[in-house]
N, C-alpha and C positions, 0 to 999 in steps of 0.2 A: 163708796162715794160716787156720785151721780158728776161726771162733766158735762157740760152743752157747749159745741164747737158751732160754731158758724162759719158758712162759705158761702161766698156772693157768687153768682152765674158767671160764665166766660164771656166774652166781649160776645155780643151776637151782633144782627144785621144793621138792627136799628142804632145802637153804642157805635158803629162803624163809622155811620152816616149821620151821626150827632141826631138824631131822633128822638123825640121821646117815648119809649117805650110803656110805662106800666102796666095794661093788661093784653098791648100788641104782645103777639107771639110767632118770632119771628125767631128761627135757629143758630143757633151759633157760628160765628163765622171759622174758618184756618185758623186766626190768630188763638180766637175764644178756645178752640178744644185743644190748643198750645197750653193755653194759659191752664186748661185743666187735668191737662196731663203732667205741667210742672207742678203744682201743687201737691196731684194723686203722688207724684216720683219723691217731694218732699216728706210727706206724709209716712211712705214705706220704708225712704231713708231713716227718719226719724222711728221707725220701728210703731205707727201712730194707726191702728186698725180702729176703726168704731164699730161699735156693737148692734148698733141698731141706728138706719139712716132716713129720715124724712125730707121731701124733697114739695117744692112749689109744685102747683100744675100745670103750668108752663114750658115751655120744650126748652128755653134757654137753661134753667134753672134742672130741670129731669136729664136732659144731654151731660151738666157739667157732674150732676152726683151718678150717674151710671160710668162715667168715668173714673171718678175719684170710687168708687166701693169697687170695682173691676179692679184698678190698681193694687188698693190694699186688703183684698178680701173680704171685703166686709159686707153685709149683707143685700140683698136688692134692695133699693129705696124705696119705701113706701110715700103714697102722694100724702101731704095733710093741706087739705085748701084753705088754711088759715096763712099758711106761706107766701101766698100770693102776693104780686106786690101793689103797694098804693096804686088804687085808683085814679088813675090822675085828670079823671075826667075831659073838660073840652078841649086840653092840649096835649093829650092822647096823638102822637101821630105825628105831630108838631116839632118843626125844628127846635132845639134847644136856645139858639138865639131868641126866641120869640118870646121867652119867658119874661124879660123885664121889657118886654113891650106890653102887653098883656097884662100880667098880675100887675097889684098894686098893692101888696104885700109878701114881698120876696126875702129870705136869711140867705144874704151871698157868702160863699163859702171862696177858698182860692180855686177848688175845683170844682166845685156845682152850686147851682144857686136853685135852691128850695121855695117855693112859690107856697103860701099858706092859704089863699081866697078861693082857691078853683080845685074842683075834686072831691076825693076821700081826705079829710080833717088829721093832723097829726093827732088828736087827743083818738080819732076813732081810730086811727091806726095800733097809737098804744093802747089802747085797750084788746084788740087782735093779735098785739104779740102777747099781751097778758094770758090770754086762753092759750097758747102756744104753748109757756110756759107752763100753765097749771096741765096741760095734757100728757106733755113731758112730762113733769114729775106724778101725773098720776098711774103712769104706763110703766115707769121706772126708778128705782129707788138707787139705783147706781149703775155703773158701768157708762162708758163711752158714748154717749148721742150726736149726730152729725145733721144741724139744720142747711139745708141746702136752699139760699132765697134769692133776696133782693135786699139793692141800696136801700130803700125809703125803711120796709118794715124788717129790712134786720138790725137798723140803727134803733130802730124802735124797740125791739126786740132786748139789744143792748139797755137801752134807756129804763125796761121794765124791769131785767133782770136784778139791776143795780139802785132804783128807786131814783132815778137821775132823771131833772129837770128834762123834756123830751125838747126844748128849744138851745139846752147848753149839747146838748148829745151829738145835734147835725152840726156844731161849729165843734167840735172836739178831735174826731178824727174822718179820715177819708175813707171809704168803705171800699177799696178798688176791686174792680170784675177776677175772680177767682180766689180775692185776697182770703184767708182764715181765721178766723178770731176765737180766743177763748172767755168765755162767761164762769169769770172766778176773779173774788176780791183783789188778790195782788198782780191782777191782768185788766184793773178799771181803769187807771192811767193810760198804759200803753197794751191796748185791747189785741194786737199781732202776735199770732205765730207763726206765720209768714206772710210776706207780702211778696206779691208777684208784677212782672214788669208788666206797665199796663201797655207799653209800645206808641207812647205819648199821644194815645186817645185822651178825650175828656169827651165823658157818658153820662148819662143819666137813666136809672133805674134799671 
C-alpha cells in the first residue's frame, strides 16, 4: 500500500520576520532546523523511515527534508519542482500585514489569511498538486513517500488527494512550519501526525 506523508519547511528567515515568502528563498532559521529536528526525532521515535523522499527547490523546504531523511534513514531527497510553493506574485516580499490592505479578496483564517486576486490562482495551484500526485503514484505503487513543501500547495496537495472543495481545505486546518500530515481516508478530518511548536510565530508560506 502506497502512503504519501507531507511536511511543511521549518520556520526560515522570512516566517521569522512575518514576510511573505512564496518563491523568496531565504534558509532556515535556529528555530526552523529546531523544529526539523523535533519532527525527524519524532518520526524515528515513532519507528517512521520513508522510502523514497521528494523535497521543493527551495533551501527552506531542501534544509528541512535533509534533515528529516539524515534522522530517519531514509533516502537523500530528490527535488520534484512541482513542490514549490505558490506563487505569490506582487506580494512576494511583502509584509504579511499588507495583505488586507492590498488584496480585495482575502479567506481569513485564525492564523493566515489567504489572499485569492494577486499571484498564482488556487484552482492553478490544485491542479500542480494534482501532477504531484499522479507522479507519485506513477513512480510508486506502495511503500512510504515523504513530500517535503509548503503552506499554500501542500494544502492543496491535501485538497486534491481527498477531492476536497480547495476554499473549504485553507479554513479546515493550519499547515504549521515543520508540522506532518498523512494523506489517507481516516486522517481527512484530522490530517496530523505530529504537530510541532510553532514558538508563537504566525507565517506565511
Amino acid at each position: 500500500m502506497l502512503e504519501i506523508y507531507l511536511a511543511r519547511h521549518g520556520q526560515n528567515e522570512d516566517n521569522a520576520a512575518q514576510i511573505l515568502n512564496g518563491h523568496r528563498d531565504l534558509p532556515l532559521t535556529e528555530i526552523g532546523r529546531q523544529q526539523a529536528t523535533e519532527v525527524a526525532q519524532l518520526a524515528k521515535d515513532n519507528h517512521l523511515k520513508f522510502d523514497h523522499v521528494y523535497v521543493s527547490p527551495l533551501i527552506r523546504a531542501r534544509q528541512t527534508a535533509e534533515i528529516i531523511a539524515s534522522a530517519t534513514g531514509s533516502p537523500t531527497p530528490i527535488i520534484m519542482p512541482e513542490l514549490i510553493e505558490r506563487d505569490l506574485g506582487n506580494l512576494t516580499g511583502h509584509p504579511s500585514s499588507d495583505i488586507l490592505k492590498v488584496s480585495k479578496n482575502v479567506i481569513q483564517t485564525e492564523k493566515v489569511n489567504y489572499f485569492l486576486d494577486i499571484g498564482e490562482s488556487f484552482p492553478a495551484t490544485l491542479k500542480r498538486a494534482a501532477k504531484v500526485l499522479d507522479k507519485v503514484r506513477a513512480a510508486h505503487a506502495d511503500g512510504k513517500v515523504l513530500l517535503v513543501t509548503h503552506g499554500d500547495i501542500g494544502k492543496m496537495i491535501f485538497a486534491s488527494f481527498h477531492g476536497e472543495p480547495w476554499r473549504e481545505v485553507l479554513k479546515h486546518f493550519h499547515f504549521g512550519n515543520c508540522e506532518l500530515l498523512l494523506l489517507r481516508e481516516d486522517y481527512r478530518h484530522a490530517p496530523h501526525v505530529f504537530r510541532i511548536d510553532q514558538r508563537g510565530v504566525k507565517d506565511k508560506a
